[in-house]
N, C-alpha and C positions, 0 to 999 in steps of 0.2 A: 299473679304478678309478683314480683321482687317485694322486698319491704322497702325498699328507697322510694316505691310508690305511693306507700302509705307513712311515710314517715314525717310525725306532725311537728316534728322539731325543724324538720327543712320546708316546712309548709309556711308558716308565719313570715312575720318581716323581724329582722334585729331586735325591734323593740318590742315585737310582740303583737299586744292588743289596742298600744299606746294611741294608736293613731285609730282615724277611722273605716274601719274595714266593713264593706258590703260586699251578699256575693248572692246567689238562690240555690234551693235546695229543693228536690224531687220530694213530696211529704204524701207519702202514704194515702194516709188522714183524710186528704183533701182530692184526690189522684191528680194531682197538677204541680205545679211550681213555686214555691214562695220566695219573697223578697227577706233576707235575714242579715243582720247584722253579727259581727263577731266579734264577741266581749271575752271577758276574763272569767265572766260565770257560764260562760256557754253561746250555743248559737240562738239568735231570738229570732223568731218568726215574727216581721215586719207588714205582714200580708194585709192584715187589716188597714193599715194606713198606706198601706204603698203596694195595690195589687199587680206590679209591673216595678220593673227595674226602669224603665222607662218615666213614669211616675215620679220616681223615688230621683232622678238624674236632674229631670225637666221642673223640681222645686229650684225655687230664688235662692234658697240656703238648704242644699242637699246633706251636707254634714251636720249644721245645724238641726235639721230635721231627726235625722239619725240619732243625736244624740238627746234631741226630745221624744222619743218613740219609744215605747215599752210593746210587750208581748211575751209569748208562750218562748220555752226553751224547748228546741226541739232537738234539742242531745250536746254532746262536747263537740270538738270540734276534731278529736281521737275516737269517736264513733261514728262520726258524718262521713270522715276522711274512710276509715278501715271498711265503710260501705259502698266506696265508691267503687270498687274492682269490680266489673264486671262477671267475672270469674265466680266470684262467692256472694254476690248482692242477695243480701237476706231482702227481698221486695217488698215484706211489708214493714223494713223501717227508713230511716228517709237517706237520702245521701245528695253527695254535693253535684252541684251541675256548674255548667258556666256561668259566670257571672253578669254575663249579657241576653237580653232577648230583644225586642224590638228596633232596637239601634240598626243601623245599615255597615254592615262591617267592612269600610274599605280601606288599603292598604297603598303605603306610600312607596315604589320601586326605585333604584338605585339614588340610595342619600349619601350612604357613600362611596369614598374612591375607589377603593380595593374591590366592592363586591360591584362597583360598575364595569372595574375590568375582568373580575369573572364574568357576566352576561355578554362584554365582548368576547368573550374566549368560544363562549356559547355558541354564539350567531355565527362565530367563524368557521367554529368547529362542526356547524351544523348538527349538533346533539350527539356527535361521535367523541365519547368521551378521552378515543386513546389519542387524537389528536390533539389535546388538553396543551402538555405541557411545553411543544416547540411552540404552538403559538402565543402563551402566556409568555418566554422567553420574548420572542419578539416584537411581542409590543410594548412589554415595560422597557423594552434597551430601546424604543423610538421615544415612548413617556416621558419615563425616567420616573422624578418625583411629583413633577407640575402642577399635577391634579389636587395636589396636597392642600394647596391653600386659595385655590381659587375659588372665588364666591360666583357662583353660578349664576346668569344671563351679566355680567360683567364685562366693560371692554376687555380685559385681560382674557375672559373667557372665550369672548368673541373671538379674540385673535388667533388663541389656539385651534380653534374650531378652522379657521381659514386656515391654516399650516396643515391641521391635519386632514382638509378635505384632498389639499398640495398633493399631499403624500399620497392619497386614496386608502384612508385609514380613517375616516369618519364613518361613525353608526349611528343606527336611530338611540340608542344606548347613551351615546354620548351628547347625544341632545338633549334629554331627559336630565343627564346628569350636570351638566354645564351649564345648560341654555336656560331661557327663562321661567319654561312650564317645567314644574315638576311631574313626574310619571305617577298619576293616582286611578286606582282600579278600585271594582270589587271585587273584593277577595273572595265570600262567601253571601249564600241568602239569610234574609231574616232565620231566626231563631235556629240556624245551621251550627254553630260553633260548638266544641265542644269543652268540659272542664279539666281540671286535674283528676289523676289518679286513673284517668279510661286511656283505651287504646286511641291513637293517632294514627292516620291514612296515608299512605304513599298506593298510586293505582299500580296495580298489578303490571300493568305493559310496561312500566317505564323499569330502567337500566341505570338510572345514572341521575339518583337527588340526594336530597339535602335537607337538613332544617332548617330553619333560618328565625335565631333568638331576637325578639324583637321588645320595644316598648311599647304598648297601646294606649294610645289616649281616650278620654270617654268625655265625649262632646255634645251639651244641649243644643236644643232646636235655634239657641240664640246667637250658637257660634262660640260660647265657652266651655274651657276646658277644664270640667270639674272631679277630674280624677284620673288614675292611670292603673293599669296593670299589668299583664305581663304574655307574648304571645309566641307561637310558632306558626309564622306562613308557612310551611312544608312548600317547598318547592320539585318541579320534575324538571331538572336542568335538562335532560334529551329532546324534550317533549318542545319549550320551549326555543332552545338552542335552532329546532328544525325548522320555525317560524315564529316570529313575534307574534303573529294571528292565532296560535295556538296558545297564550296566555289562559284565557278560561280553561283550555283543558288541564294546564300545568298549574294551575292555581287550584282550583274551585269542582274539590273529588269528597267525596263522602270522609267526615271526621278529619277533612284537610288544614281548619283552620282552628287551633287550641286557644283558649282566654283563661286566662286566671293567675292564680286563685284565686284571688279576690279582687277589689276593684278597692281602690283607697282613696279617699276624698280627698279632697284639698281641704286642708283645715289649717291648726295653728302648727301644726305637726309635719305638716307636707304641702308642697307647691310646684310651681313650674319650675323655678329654679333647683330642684331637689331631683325632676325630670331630665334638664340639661346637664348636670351630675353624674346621672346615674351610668354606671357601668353594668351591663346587661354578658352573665358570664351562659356557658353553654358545657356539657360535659356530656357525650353518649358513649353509653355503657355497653357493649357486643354480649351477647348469647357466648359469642367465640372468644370473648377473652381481650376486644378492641375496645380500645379506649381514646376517646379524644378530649381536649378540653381547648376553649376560647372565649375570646371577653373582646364585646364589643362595646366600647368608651363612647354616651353619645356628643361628646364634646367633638367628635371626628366626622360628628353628621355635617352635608354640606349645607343646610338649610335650617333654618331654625324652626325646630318643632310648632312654635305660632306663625310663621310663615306656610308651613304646611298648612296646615287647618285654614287660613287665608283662602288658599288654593282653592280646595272644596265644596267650603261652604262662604255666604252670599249673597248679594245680588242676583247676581250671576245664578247659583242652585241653593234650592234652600231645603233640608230636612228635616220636615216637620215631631219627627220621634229620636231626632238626635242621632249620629252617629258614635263610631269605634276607629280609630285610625290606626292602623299601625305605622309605624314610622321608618319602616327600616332595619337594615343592618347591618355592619362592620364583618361578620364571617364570611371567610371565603374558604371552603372545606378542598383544600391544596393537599391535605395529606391522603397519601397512596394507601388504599388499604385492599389488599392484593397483590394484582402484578404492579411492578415498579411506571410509573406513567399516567397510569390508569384514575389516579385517585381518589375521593369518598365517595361512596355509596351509602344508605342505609341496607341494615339486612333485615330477615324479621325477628323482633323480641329486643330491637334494641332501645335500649332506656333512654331516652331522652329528659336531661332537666336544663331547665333555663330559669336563673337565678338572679335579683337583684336584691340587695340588703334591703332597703325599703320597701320593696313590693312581696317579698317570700320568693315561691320556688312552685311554679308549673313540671309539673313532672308528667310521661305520658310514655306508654310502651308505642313501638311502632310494629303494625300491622297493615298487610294489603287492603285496600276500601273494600271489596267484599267481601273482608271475614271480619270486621270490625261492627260496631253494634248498628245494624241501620236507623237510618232516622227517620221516624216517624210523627214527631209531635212539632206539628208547624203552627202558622197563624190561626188556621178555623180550629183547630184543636185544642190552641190556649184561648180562642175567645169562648168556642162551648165550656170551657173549663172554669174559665171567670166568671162566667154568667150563670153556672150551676152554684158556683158559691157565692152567687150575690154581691159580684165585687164590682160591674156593671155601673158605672152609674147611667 
């Protein structure tokens, strides 16, 4: 892989080590996973106190915990990183993994305006991407700006929703995005996700995706939201585009769903307010020499990040090991890359980074799901693995 992969200067956040950074790491040592914090003298192996990231989420005071927690250093965080490429993984020393495992990772679809009227362009276009750009024409010149400020299940919204069914230019799309329920999936299965620094999944059949830069929120079993990091839903816009019932297949493919790099607490350093802030940028990098970049502002979300998580979790469904939310996002990948019409594609090898100043930089090459690393290590395989190291209680 590139060195932008491994490069631990775009891996941190702004400030560094300032705040509280958790993440887990493949340790040799042990042939399993641990729970590690990241400090200024190195990465600490947290395993003892916190055999699950799950654990470690599901404390009353998760950062505080963190920062009462001592352990072994299991290398810099310029050793962890340079081991993660699959490519050259020296296997018996340790390297980064995603910073999630038992959470249920699901994801929140069209938050905003712009990328709710790509998924109409979709459904129209029926996953034929060269039909793309006269229909985009056509429906922002019926839009206009509207969608901009409307607060979703709202009379204002309501009423647009009546105009546009008038026209014959309502979608389930736009129901999700205006109306009262928000559109919330799973994206991926337990312990599926993968971290920085490895290859990322687009399925071989499809013609016509996308990343999609997102913020992820990291949610106890209680319904709070005690940290955030950084994700890519990879999307297959053909796939989906051809049926809304094809969702799992356009989501939910081998090294489809990225988290990381790290997970950052909420502490005195970082909060919810620092999340509705944040500007979430995206830049991929072509084998061919293409280049794109975009930033998605989540002040432009139509819902508010605790309004999401509302949704969810509850009464209503409750998750007893905590979920992972993604929230969304603001890119809508409009730029042609090819023939003139046609627009983005991923190809393979290309670099994908998604970057917010407080959270660091998820970086990930893009590869087809069956040439990417399969996945093998699920639930019965981290629970044999805890229970050989006596982590069990």
């Amino acid at each position: 892989m590139t060195a932008t992969l491994t490069d631990v200067r775009a891996v941190l956040p702004d400030d560094g080590t300032a705040g509280t950074l958790v993440g887990r790491v493949w340790d040799p040592a042990v042939a399993g996973p641990s729970v590690v914090a990241v400090r200024a003298d190195g990465v600490v192996d947290l395993s003892a106190r916190f055999p699950t990231m799950r654990a470690l989420t599901e404390h009353a005071d998760p950062a505080g915990a963190v920062a009462a927690a001592t352990g072994p250093v299991l290398g810099s965080i310029e050793e962890l990183l340079a081991n993660s490429d699959p490519d050259v993984r020296d296997p018996a020393r340790p390297w980064l993994l995603s910073p999630i495992d038992l959470h249920v990772v699901k994801a929140a679809g069209v938050t905003f305006p712009v990328s709710m009227l790509e998924r109409i362009i979709e459904e129209r276009a029926r996953g034929e991407k060269d039909a793309a750009l006269d229909i985009r024409s056509q429906i922002t010149a019926v839009l206009g700006g509207e969608l901009d400020t409307l607060v979703p299940g709202s009379p204002e919204a309501m009423r647009l929703k009546a105009a546009l069914i008038e026209r014959g230019l309502w979608s389930q799309y736009l129901e999700v995005g205006i109306g009262p329920d928000a559109e919330v999936f799973t994206k991926a299965p337990v312990l599926a996700t993968v971290g920085t620094g490895v290859d990322v999944g687009v399925h071989p059949g499809s013609e016509w995706n996308n990343p999609e830069p997102e913020l992820v929120l990291v949610v106890s079993s209680r319904g709070e939201v005690v940290g955030a990091t950084l994700g890519n839903d990879v999307n297959l816009r053909d796939v989906e585009g051809r049926s809304a019932l094809l969702l799992g297949k356009a989501k939910d493919n081998n090294a489809s769903a990225a988290v990381g790099p790290f997970v950052r607490l909420f502490d005195a350093t970082y909060g919810i307010d620092d999340v509705r802030t944040a500007v979430v940028t995206l830049t991929v990098d072509g084998a061919d020499g293409f280049a794109l970049a975009a930033a998605s502002p989540l002040s432009a979300i139509s819902r508010d990040p605790l309004d999401l998580v509302a949704q969810v979790v509850g009464d209503h469904h409750q998750y007893p090991d905590g979920f992972v939310l993604y929230l969304g996002t603001l890119f809508a990948p409009v730029e042609d890359r090819g023939a003139p019409g046609r627009g983005f594609t991923h190809h393979d090898d290309d670099v994908v980074r998604i970057a917010e100043p407080r959270l660091g930089a998820l970086t990930n090459r893009v590869r087809a799901t069956d040439r990417v690393e399969p996945w093998t290590f699920g639930i019965g395989a981290l629970l044999e693995n805890l229970s050989r190291r006596g982590s069990l209680s």
